[in-house]
C-alpha positions as CSV (number, residue, x, y, z in Angstrom):
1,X,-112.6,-9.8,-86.1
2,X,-109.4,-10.8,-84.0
3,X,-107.1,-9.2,-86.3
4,X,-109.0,-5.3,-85.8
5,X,-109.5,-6.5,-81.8
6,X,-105.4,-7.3,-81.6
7,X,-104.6,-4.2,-83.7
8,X,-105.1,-1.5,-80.8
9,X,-103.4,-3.9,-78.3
10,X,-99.7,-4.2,-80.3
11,X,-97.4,-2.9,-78.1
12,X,-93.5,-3.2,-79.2
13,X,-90.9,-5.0,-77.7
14,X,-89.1,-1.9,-76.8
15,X,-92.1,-0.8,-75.3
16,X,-92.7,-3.9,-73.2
17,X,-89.3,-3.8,-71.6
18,X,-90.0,-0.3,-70.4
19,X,-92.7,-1.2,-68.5
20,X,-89.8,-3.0,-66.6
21,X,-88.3,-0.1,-63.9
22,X,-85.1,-1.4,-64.0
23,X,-85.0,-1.7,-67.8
24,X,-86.3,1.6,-67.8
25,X,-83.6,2.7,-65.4
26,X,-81.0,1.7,-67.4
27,X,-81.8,2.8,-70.6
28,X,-83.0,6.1,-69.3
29,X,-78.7,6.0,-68.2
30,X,-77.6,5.1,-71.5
31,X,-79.8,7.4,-73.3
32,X,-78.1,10.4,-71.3
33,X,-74.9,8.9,-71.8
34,X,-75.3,8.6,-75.5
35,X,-77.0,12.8,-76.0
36,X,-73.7,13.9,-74.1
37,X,-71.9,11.8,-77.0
38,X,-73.8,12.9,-79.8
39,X,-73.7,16.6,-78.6
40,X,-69.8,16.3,-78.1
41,X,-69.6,14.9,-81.9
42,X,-72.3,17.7,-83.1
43,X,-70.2,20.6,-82.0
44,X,-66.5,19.1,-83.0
45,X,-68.0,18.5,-86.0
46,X,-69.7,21.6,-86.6
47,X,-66.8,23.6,-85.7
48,X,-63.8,21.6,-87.3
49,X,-62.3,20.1,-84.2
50,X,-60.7,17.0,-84.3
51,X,-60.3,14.5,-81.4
52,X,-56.4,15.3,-81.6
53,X,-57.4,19.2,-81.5
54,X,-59.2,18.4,-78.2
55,X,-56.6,16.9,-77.1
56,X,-54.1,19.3,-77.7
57,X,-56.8,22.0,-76.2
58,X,-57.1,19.7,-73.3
59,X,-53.6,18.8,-72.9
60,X,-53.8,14.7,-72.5
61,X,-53.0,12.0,-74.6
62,X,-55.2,11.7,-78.4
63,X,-56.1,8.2,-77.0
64,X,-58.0,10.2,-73.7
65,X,-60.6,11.7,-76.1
66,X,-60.6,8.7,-78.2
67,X,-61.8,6.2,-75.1
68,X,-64.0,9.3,-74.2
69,X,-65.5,9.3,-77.5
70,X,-65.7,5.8,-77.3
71,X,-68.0,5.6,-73.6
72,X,-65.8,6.7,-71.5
73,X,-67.2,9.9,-71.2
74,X,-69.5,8.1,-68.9
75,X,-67.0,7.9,-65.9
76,X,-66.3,11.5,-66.2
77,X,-66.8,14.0,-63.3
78,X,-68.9,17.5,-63.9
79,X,-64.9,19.1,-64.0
80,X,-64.1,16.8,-66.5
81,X,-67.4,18.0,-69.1
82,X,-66.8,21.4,-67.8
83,X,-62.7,21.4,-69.5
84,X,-64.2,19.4,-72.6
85,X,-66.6,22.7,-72.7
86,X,-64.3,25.0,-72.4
87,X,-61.8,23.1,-75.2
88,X,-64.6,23.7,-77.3
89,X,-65.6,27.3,-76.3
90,X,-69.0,25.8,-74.9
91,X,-70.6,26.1,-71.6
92,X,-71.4,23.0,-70.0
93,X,-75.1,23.5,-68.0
94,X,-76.3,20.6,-65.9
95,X,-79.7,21.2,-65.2
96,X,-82.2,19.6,-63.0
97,X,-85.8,19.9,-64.5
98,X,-88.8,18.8,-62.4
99,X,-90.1,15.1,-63.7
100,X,-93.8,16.4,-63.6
101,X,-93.2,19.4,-65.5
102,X,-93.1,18.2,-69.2
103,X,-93.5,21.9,-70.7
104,X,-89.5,22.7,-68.9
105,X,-88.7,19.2,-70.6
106,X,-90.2,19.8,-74.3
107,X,-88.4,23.5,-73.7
108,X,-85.1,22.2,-73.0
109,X,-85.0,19.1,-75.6
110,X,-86.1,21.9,-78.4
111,X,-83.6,23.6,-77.6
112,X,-80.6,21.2,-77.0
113,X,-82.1,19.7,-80.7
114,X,-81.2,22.9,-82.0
115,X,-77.1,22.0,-81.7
């Protein structure tokens, strides 16, 4: 009888350490960090560009868009995204989307999961 009581109670790790706001804080950071990342290596995948053709495009160093590909796309300024954009005929759109509203935020993540 424990076992069927504890088995609607299991709540991960992962889970547990949300419930922490600074955790939560954090990761919520790193988790943006990382789709800007991923959607960087998407579309120079997708289209045949390689970090040196970005770099040519951009007009810096190879080892620039290496380090940026590496995290260091995290220090980068809205100018900064909006050249990498551009490099790789994009448009870069920040966009703020009210925390309540969770229809805007399933809209946009179908969306953006469509790249």
């Amino acid at each position: 009888k424990e076992k069927s009581a504890m088995k609607g109670k299991k709540t991960s790790v992962f889970n547990k350490l949300l419930e922490n706001e600074n955790f939560k804080k954090k990761y919520e950071n790193e988790k943006r960090i990382f789709e800007i990342e991923y959607q960087l290596a998407q579309i120079m995948e997708k289209s045949g560009v390689t970090q040196k053709d970005l770099a040519e495009r951009l007009e810096v160093d190879k080892s620039v868009v290496s380090k940026d590909m590496s995290g260091a796309i995290r220090k980068a300024g809205i100018k900064k995204l909006e050249a990498i954009a551009e490099a790789l005929g994009c448009d870069f759109i920040p966009i703020f989307v009210p925390k309540k509203d969770k229809k805007a935020h399933a809209k946009i993540l179908s969306i953006i999961s469509t790249f």
